[in-house]
Each structure stands twice: as structure tokens, then as C-alpha cells.
Phi, psi and omega in degrees: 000339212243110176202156175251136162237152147292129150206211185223152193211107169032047158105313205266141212276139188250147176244132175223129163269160197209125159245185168282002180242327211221135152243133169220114203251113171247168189238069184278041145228109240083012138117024176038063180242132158288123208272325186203132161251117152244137175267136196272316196291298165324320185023075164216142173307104186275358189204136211298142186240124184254147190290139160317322203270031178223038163315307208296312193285322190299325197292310200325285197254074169357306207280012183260047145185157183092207174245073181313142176278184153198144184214114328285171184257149185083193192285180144200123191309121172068354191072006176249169180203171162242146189216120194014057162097029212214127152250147180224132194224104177256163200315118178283092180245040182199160199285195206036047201032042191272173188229166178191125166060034158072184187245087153212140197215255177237013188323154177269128173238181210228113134287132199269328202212203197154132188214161171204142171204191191287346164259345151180228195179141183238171168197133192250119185233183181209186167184132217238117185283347162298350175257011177261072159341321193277336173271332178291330188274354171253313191238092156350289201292114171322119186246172147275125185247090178254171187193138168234129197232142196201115184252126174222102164085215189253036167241121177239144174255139175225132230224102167220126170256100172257141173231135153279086178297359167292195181232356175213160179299169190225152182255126184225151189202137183230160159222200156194126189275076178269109216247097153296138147299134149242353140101025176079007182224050175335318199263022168237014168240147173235148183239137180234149182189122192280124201215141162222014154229145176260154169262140178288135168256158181271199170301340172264014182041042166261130173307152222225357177103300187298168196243154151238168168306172164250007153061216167273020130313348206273001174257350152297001161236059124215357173126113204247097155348135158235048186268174193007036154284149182211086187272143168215065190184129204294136184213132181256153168261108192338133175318146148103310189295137171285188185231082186236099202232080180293090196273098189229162194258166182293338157336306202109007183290154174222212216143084166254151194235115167215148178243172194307065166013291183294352198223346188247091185253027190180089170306124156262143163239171194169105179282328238068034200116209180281132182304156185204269210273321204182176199212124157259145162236121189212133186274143173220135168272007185228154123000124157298137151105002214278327165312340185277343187284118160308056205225161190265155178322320199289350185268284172330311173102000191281128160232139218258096169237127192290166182293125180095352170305111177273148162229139164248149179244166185214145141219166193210140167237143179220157196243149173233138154240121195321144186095326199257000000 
């Protein structure tokens, strides 16, 4: 039953892992982005999916379906910075001329491996940043991009592996824009998620460095109603506290989402507007904006990779069903 397939998404070749709980489809010549999680016990979507007949938007933007990476995530003023003696100027593609959500777009990566056994099936990709001109031209120092995707059951693991193959450090930061189904009924999901400030933005949705309370936000660590929630906004996570994020219907069905602790210090939410069809929840390891902040690295979430430096990130999403 634990199998990898081939198919097509508008021409482009799809990998779908299959257990007895999960279907899960990545597009890796589209920027390895997972495209679709279906649940088979359920027989529901767990994640906003784009329609064929939504190339176009899908080429614009990626990041509105799947779990899309972004390197780096978020804003960053005017797109520029300066980093241990390296000026760096990425593309101003939001408004007041600001860069937003990174150089990872829809690049073509390469699957390296595939595996199937008696405990799930996998796919292994890669993507080398010296073959994008558009990425080399913003950010010099060569990276390595690997990624592993792994279905066991109803849980899947991800495996992102960065090297730096340059000749000077590099400032690096990742997230994932993970657009949940709430399935037209918001007010039967509640969300926890251990948090304990909000960062403040300016008029440009950049953070300013300060925290604010959380106010009636502060029930999100025990569990947040999400009927008329309407979120855009940044939340750092307590010393001590995992990077964990638990979504659950009134049923007992749950959807927990977590990430590398040591290395993932700041959740975004984001409805669109009043919650209505889905809730991104998206973990980041860095602050938008974070080279520009007079803030220590260790706040910020920025890492600092040295040449030949490997960093690994881990997130895992697993489904629970009541009863089970």
C-alpha cells in the first residue's frame, strides 16, 4: 500500500506518496512544492490545492497553495541589506517597493531517490541555486537546496537540507506558507499554539523589532476559536515551548504541524481577510526583515552560514482521528 506514483499537473511531472491514511503530491519542476494532501480515512483535502485551470496564478504567485517554502520569508524593506561586507538587493515586488516572500518561486529541482517499504515511501529532491540567473543575481554565494519528503501512516516528514557552496557566509532564513482547509466552517476548528508576543509592524507590514501583548490572542495557548478570526501577524515563541501547532475540529479530528525548535522561533497566521475556507499557518525561521533589525541574531532567527556550512530543518505534519 506505502507507494510513490507519477503523474501530471498541466504538463508537469507530479510524485504522489500513498499510505493507508494520506495521499500526498509534490511538484517538484514547480518550485517542490506539496500541491495536495488528501486524506483517504476522511476523504477530505487537507490543503488549499490549485485547480488546473489555475496555472497562471499558480506561475504569479506559488505561495497561495500547498505548504510553498520561502527563502526567506516575509518582507524585507525596500529588498535590501547589508551582511558581513556583501550588499544584497532583491527584487522590490510588493508594494512601496518592498521584496516580499523570497527567491524561491517555481525553480525546477531534480528527484534524486524514491523509496518504498513496509513503513511508508518517500522522495528525495535537490536544486543547485547557481543554475537560477535570477537567484544568483540577487543573492551571489551558491547554495544547495535538498529536500525530503517522507509518508509513514498518517504523518509526513520533511527533511530541508542548505549548504553553502560559496566563498563568504551567507544570511539565510526559510518559512512554509501552509494554507489548512477549514472546509467553510471555521467555527468548528480551534487552534493552540504556544505563543507569547505579537511583533509589532509598521505602516509597511515590516516588523519594527517590538513585541506587543497578546491581549485575547493569550488564549491561543490553550485553544482559539477560530470563528471571525482575522489574522495577518507575527507571534514569537516562548523560551522553552516547542514549535507546535495544533488544529483541531470539534469532532476530535486534530492536524498537529511542528518544527525544528532549535531552529524555528516564529509563527505567522494569516486568514485573508475574516477566516472563512482555510488558516495558513506558517512557521519561520527568521523575523521578516531580519538583517535590517537592530536585533541579535538569537531573537531574529537569521543564520549565519558559513562557507561549506550544512544546516538541517525538520518539520512534521501528522493527522490524529478520533477514536483511533
Amino acid at each position: 500500500m506505502n507507494q510513490v506514483t507519477k503523474g501530471k499537473w498541466n504538463g508537469y511531472d507530479t510524485y504522489t506518496l500513498k499510505t493507508d491514511r494520506l495521499e500526498v503530491t509534490l511538484l517538484p519542476r514547480l518550485g517542490n512544492n506539496v500541491i495536495e494532501i488528501k486524506d483517504l480515512q476522511e476523504q477530505r483535502h487537507v490543503l488549499r490545492r490549485p485547480d488546473e485551470s489555475e496555472l497562471a496564478f499558480y506561475l504569479q504567485k506559488p505561495y497561495h497553495f500547498g505548504m510553498p517554502m520561502l527563502i526567506p520569508p516575509g518582507r524585507i524593506e525596500k529588498g535590501r541589506f547589508e551582511y558581513e561586507g556583501s550588499h544584497y538587493q532583491f527584487e522590490q515586488n510588493t508594494a512601496n517597493d518592498n521584496h516580499i516572500h523570497g527567491l524561491h518561486r517555481t525553480q525546477a529541482w531534480c528527484v534524486s531517490d524514491i523509496e518504498e517499504d513496509e513503513e511508508g515511501c518517500a522522495v528525495a529532491t535537490e536544486f543547485l541555486t547557481a543554475n537560477d540567473p535570477r537567484w544568483i543575481s540577487q543573492m551571489p554565494q551558491p547554495l544547495k537546496l535538498q529536500m525530503s519528503f517522507r509518508l509513514q501512516g498518517s504523518e509526513l516528514h520533511k527533511r530541508f537540507i542548505v549548504t553553502n557552496q560559496g566563498t563568504a557566509p551567507v544570511p539565510f532564513g526559510m518559512g512554509y506558507h501552509t494554507w489548512f482547509l477549514l472546509d467553510g466552517r471555521p467555527d468548528e476548528w480551534t487552534l493552540k499554539l504556544p505563543v507569547e508576543g505579537i511583533y509589532v509592524l509598521n505602516e509597511e507590514l515590516l516588523p519594527t523589532g517590538e513585541r506587543a501583548p497578546l491581549g485575547e490572542l493569550n488564549s491561543l495557548n490553550t485553544g482559539y476559536n477560530l470563528k471571525d478570526s482575522n489574522f495577518d501577524t507575527i507571534f514569537s515563541i516562548p523560551e522553552g515551548e516547542p514549535a507546535e501547532a495544533i488544529l483541531s475540529r470539534s469532532d476530535g479530528y486534530e492536524i498537529h504541524y511542528s518544527a525544528d525548535r532549535s531552529y524555528f522561533k516564529h509563527w505567522v497566521l494569516y486568514t485573508k481577510g475574516i477566516a472563512d475556507e482555510f488558516l495558513c499557518i506558517e512557521p519561520y525561521t527568521w523575523l521578516p526583515n531580519a538583517p535590517n533589525l537592530n536585533l541579535p541574531k538569537e531573537t531574529t532567527g537569521l543564520i549565519h552560514l558559513e562557507p561549506d556550512q550544512t544546516v538541517e530543518l525538520y518539520t512534521k505534519l501528522q493527522i490524529h482521528y478520533p477514536n483511533i
